[in-house]
C-alpha positions as CSV (number, residue, x, y, z in Angstrom):
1,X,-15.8,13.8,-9.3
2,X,-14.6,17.2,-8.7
3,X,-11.5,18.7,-6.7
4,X,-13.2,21.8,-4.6
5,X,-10.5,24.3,-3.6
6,X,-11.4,27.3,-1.6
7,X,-9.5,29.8,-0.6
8,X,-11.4,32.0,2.5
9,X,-10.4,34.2,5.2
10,X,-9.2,32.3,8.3
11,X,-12.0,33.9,10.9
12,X,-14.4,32.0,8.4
13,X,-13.2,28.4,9.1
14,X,-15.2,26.9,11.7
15,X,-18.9,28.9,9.5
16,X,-18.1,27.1,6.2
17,X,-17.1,23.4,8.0
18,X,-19.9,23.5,9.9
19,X,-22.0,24.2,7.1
20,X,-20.0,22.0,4.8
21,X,-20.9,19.2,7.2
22,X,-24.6,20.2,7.3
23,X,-24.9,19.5,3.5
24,X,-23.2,16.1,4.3
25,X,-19.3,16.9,3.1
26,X,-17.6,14.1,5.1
27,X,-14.0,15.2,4.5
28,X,-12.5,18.2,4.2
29,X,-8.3,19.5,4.2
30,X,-7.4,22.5,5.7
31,X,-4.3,24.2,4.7
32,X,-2.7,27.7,6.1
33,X,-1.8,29.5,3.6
34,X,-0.8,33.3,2.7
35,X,-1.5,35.1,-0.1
36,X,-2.9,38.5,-1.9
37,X,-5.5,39.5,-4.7
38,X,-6.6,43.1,-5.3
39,X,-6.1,44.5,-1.9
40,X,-2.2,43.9,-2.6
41,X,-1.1,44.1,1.1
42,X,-1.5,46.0,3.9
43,X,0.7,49.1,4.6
44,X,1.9,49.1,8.3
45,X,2.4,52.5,8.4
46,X,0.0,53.2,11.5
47,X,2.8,51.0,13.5
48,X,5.2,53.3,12.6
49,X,7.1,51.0,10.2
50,X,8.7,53.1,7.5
51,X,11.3,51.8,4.7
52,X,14.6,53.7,3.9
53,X,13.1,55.6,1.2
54,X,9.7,57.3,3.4
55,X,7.2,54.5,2.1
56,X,5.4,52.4,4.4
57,X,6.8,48.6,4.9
58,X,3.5,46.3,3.7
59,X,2.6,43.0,4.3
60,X,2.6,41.5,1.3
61,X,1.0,38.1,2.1
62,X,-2.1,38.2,3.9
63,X,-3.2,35.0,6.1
64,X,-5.8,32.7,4.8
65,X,-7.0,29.2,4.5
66,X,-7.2,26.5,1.9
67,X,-10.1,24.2,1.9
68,X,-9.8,21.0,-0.3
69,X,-12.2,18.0,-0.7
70,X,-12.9,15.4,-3.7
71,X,-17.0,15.4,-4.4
72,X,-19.3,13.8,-6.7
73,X,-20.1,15.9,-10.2
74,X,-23.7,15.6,-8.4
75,X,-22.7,18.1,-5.5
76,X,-20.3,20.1,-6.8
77,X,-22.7,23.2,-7.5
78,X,-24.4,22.6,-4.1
79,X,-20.4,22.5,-2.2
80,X,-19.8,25.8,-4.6
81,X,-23.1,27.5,-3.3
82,X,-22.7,26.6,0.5
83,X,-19.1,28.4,0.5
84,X,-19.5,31.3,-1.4
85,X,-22.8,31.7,0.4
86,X,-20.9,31.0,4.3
87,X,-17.7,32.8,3.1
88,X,-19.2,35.9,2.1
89,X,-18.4,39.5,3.7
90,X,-18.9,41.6,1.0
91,X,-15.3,42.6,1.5
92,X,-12.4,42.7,-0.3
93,X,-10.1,39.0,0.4
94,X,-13.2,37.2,0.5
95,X,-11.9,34.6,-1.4
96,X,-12.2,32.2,-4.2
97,X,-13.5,28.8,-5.5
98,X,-12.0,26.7,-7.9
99,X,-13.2,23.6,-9.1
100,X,-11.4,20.7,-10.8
101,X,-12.4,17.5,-12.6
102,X,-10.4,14.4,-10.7
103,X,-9.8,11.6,-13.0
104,X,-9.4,8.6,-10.5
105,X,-9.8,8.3,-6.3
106,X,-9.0,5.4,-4.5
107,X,-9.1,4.7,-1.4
108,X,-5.9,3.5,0.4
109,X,-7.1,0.7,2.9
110,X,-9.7,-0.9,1.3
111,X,-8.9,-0.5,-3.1
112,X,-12.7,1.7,-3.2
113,X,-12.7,3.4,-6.6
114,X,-14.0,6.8,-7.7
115,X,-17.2,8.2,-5.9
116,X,-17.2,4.6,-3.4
117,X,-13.9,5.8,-2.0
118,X,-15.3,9.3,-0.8
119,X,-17.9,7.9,1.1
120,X,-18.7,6.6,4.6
121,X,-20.3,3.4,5.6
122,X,-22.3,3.1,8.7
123,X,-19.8,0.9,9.7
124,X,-16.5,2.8,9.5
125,X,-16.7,4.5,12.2
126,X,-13.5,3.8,14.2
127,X,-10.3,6.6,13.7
128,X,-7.3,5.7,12.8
């Protein structure tokens, strides 16, 4: 099992779930998050925003999501793959992917173990 954690731009969300979904990911967290890479900021000096010493006030911590989800070794290249390719603008603040090996999962309600506690029956359908 592997911990996928993506970090994309936020206007990318709904693209990369519904493709998620489409390879059969069955549960994803979504975090809002802030943060920067290379493109360090953005300089606000078009709004007129100035500091005391003439430079332009930035914003340092740019808006973007965090994807997590726990998958099986067997999809982790395939999870990988469907972000990166769904994610993509070519643009600086794409994002990144990081993956992680998970030890141990178990399921809460029902004691499921490892790769049993990530999936769905047919039968577990109701919502809590």
């Amino acid at each position: 099992m592997n911990l996928i954690l993506a970090i994309i731009q936020p206007n990318k969300l709904d693209e990369v779930k519904n493709a998620l979904v489409a390879i059969g990911i069955q549960g994803i967290t979504v975090i809002a998050a802030k943060g920067f890479g290379r493109q360090k900021g953005n300089p606000l000096s078009f709004l007129g925003l100035y500091r005391a010493d003439g430079k332009a006030f930035t914003v340092d911590f740019l808006p973007k999501i965090q994807l997590e989800m726990i998958v099986s070794s067997e999809m982790s290249d395939l999870v990988v793959e469907t972000i990166v390719k769904t994610a993509h603008t070519g643009k600086i603040g794409d994002g990144k992917v990081f993956v992680l090996p998970v030890l141990k999962s178990v399921r809460i309600r029902t004691g499921e173990t490892n790769d049993e506690s990530l999936t769905y029956s047919d039968l577990e359908t109701e919502r809590v």
